[in-house]
C-alpha positions as CSV (number, residue, x, y, z in Angstrom):
1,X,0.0,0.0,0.0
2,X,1.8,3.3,-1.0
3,X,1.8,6.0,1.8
4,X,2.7,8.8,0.0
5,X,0.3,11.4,0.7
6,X,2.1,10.3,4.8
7,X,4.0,14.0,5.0
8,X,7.8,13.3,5.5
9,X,9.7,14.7,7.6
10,X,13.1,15.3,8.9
11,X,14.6,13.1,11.6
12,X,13.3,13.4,15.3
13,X,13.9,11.0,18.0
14,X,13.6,10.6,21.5
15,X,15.5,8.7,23.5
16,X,14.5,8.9,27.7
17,X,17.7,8.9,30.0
18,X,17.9,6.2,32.4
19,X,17.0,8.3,35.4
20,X,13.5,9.3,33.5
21,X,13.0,5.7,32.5
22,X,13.2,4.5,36.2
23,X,10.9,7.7,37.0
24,X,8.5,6.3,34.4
25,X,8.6,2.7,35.7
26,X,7.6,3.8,39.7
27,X,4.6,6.0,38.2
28,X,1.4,4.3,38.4
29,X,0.4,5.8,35.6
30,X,3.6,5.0,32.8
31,X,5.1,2.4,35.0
32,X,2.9,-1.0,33.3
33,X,4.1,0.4,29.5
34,X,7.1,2.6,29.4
35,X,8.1,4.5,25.6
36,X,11.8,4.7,26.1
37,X,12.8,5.1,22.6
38,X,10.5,6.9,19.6
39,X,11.3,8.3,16.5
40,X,11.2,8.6,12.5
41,X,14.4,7.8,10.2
42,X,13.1,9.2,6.5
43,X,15.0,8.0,4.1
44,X,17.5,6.4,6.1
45,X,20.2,5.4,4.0
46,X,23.0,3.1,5.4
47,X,20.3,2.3,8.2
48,X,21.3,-1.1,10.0
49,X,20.9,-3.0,13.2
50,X,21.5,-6.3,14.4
51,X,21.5,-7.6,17.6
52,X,22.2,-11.3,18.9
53,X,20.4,-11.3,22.6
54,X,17.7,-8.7,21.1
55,X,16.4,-5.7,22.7
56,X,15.5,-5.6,26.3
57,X,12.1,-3.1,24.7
58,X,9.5,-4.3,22.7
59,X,10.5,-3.1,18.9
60,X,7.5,-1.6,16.9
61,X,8.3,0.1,13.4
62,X,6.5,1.4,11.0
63,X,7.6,1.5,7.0
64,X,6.4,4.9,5.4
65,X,8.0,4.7,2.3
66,X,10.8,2.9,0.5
67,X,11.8,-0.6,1.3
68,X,14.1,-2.6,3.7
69,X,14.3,-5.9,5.4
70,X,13.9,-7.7,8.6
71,X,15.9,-11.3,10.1
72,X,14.6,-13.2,12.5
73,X,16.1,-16.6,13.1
74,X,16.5,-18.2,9.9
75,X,13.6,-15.7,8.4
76,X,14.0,-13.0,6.5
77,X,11.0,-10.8,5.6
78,X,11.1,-7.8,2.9
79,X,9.5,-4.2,4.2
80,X,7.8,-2.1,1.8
81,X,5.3,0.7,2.1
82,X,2.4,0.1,4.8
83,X,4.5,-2.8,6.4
84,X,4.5,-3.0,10.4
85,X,7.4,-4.6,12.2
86,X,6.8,-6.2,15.9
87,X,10.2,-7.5,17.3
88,X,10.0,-8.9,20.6
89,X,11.5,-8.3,23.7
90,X,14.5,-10.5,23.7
91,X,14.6,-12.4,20.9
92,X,17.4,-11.8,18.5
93,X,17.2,-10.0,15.3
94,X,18.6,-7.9,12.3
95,X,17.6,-5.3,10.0
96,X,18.5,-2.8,7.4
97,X,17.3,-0.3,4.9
98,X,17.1,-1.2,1.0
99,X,20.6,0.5,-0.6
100,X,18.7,1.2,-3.7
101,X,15.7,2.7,-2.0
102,X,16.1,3.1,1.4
103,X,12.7,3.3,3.7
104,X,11.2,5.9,6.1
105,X,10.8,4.3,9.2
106,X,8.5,5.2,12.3
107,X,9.4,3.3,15.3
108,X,8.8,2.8,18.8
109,X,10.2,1.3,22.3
110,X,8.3,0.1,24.6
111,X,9.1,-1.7,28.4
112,X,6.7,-2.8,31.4
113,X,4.8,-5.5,32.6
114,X,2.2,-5.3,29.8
115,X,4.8,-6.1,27.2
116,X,5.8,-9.1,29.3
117,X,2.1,-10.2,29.2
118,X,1.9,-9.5,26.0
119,X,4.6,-11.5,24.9
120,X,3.7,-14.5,27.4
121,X,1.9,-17.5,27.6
122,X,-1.0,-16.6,26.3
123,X,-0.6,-13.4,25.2
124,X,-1.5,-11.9,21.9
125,X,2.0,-10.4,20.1
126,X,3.7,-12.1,17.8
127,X,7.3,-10.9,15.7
128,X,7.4,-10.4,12.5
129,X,6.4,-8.5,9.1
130,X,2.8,-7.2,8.3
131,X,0.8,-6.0,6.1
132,X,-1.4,-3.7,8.1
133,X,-5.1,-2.3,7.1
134,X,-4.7,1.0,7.9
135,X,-1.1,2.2,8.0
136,X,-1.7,5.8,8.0
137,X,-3.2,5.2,12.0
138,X,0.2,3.6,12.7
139,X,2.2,6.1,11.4
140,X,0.4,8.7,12.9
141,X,-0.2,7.0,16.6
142,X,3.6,6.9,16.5
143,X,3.8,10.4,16.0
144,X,1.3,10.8,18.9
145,X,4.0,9.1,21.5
146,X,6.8,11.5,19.2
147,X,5.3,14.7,19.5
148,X,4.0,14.2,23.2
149,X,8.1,14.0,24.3
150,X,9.5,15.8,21.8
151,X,9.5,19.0,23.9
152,X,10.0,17.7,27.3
153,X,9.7,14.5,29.6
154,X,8.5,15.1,32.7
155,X,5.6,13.1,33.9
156,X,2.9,14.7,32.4
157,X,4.2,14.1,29.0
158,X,5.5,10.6,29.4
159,X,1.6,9.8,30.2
160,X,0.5,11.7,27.4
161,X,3.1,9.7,25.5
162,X,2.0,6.4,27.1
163,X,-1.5,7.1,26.7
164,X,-0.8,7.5,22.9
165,X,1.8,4.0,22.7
166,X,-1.7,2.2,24.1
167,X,-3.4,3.1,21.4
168,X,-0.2,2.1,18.3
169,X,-0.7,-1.3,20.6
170,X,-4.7,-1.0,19.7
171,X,-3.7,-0.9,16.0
172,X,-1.2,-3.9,16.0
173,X,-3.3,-6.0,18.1
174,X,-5.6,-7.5,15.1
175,X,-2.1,-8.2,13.2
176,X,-1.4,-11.2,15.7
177,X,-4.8,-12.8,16.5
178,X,-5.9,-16.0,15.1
179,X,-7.8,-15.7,11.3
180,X,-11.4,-15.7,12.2
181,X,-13.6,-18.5,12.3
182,X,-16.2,-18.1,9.1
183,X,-18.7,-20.3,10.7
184,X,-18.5,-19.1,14.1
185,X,-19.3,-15.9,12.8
186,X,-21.8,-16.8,10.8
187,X,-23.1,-18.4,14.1
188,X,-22.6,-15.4,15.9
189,X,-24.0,-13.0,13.1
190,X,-27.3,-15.0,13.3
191,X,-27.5,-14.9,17.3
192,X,-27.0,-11.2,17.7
193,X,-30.2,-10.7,15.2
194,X,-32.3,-13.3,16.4
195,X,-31.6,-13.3,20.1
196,X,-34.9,-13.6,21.0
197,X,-35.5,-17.2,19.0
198,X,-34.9,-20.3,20.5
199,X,-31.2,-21.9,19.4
200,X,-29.6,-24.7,20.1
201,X,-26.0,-25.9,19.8
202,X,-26.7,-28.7,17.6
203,X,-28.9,-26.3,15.3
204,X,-25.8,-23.9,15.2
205,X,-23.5,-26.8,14.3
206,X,-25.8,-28.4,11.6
207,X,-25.2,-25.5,10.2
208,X,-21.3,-25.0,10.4
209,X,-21.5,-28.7,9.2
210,X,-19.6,-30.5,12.6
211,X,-20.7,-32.0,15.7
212,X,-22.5,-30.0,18.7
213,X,-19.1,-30.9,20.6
214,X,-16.8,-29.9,18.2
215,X,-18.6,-27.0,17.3
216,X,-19.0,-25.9,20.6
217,X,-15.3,-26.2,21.0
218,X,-14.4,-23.5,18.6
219,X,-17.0,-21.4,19.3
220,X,-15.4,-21.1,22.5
221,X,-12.2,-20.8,21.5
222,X,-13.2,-17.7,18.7
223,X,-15.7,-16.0,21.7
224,X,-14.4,-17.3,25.5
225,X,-17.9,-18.2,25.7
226,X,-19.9,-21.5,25.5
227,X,-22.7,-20.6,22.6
228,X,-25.0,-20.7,25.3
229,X,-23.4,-18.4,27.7
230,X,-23.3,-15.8,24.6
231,X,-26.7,-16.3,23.6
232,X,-27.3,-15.4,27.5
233,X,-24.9,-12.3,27.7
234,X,-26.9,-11.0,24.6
235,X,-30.3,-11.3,26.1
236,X,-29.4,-10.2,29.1
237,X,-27.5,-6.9,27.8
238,X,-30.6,-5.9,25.8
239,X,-33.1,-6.4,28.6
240,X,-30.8,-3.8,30.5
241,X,-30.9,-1.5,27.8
242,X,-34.8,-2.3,27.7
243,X,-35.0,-1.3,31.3
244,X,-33.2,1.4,31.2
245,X,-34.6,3.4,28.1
246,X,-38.3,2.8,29.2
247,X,-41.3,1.6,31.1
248,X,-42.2,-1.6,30.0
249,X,-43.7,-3.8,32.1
250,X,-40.9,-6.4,33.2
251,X,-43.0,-9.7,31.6
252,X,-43.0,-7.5,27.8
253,X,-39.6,-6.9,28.2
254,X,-38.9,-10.9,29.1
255,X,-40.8,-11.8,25.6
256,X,-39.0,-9.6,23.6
257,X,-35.6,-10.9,24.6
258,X,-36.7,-14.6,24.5
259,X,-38.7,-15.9,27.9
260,X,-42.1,-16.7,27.7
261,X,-41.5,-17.2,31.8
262,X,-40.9,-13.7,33.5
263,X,-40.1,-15.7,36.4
264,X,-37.2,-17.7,35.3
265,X,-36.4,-14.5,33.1
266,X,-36.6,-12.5,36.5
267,X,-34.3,-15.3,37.9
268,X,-31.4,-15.4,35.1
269,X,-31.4,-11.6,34.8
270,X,-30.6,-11.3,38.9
271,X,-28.0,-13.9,38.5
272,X,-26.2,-12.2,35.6
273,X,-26.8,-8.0,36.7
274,X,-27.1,-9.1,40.6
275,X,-30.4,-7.4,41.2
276,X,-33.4,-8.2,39.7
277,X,-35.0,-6.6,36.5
278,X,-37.1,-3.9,38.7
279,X,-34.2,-2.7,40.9
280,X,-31.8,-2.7,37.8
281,X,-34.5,0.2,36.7
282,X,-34.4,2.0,39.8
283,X,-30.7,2.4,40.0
């Protein structure tokens, strides 16, 4: 994806001395995601880095324009216009700008406990080369975390700069999660319109074309959620809002989210909101 109409610029970096970084890591505020590094490299020519152990930060970059590369392991990945590099904390790596056409490069450091989470069991980033969907937001969140340091660091503008690196991690975070699942979707699609129908697992996997178990399985997996448990969530969610934005009579509101009982409707709405429907109005 070209990013041309991305206004260059010259080079600007930020680099926090050690004394503000430890500053940054005892606020309560900066200390779970720390920027210690930001910055933009246009045209960078001769620009090269390798390093064995890897960084101790979490490595994001951005590619604005021109081309490059990235090693990691036995992988090497090309970088061209719109491409997002995630490298790791720790894990060794090497890049470099194309000689012929050498990139523009937004990047950013980040330390903390939430990279550690990120990057652990169970966590959500992933290294390597993408191919984002909207690369202008990534280039320009990175700028946010730039421009909030560029003219000082004291703690007001390292958590205007932190504030700003949460939302470059908002961006990558779709890059690393698993491909969607089409008929889970599909399943899911279906249950947020007709919430208030009866469904059943095995009617939701006869028509993803598996088992009730195995179907069951992944919807879970996609949602955190048994199908059932959603289906619940989304009853429950709109009887709130039904509650709250009128004055229908508890038993209307119970048929139009799916319970012909208001009395077991009553029940299941007190144990998911803890108070029953006509408190949950009152409040």
């Amino acid at each position: 994806m070209s990013l041309n109409d991305v206004p260059m610029t010259h080079h600007r970096m930020v680099v926090l001395a050690p004394g503000l970084r430890e500053e940054a890591q005892r606020d309560p505020w900066t200390g779970s995601l720390v920027v210690t590094d930001v910055g933009v490299f246009p045209r960078a020519f001769g620009h090269r880095r390798e390093r064995p152990e890897g960084a101790p930060e979490l490595i994001l970059m951005a590619c604005a324009a021109g081309h490059g590369w990235v090693r990691m392991g036995r992988l090497e990945q090309s970088v061209g216009p719109g491409s997002v590099v995630i490298l790791p904390a720790g894990q060794a790596h090497a890049y470099g700008a194309s000689p012929d056409d050498p990139w523009s490069l937004w990047w950013l450091h980040l330390a903390g406990p939430q990279v550690a989470v990120a990057q652990g069991p169970g966590g959500w980033l992933t290294g390597g080369v993408f191919d984002h969907p909207e690369p202008r937001s990534v280039v320009r969140a990175i700028g946010q975390v730039l421009a909030a340091l560029e003219h000082g660091q004291e703690a007001r503008r390292r958590a205007a700069a932190t504030t700003a690196a949460w939302g470059v991690l908002g961006f990558l975070h779709a890059l690393t999660a698993p491909p969607e699942d089409p008929e889970v979707a599909v399943a899911i699609q279906a249950l947020h319109q007709h919430f208030h129908r009866p469904f059943s697992v095995a009617g939701l996997a006869r028509q993803a074309g598996c088992s009730p178990s195995h179907f069951a399985a992944r919807f879970k997996t996609a949602t955190g959620q048994s199908p059932i448990d959603f289906l619940l969530r989304l009853r429950m969610e709109r009887a709130a809002w039904l509650l709250r934005n009128g004055d229908q009579p508890v038993e209307a509101i119970a048929r139009q989210v799916g319970y012909e009982d208001p009395a077991y409707f009553s029940r299941r709405f007190t144990r998911h909101h803890g108070c029953p429907p006509r408190a949950y109005r009152g409040r």
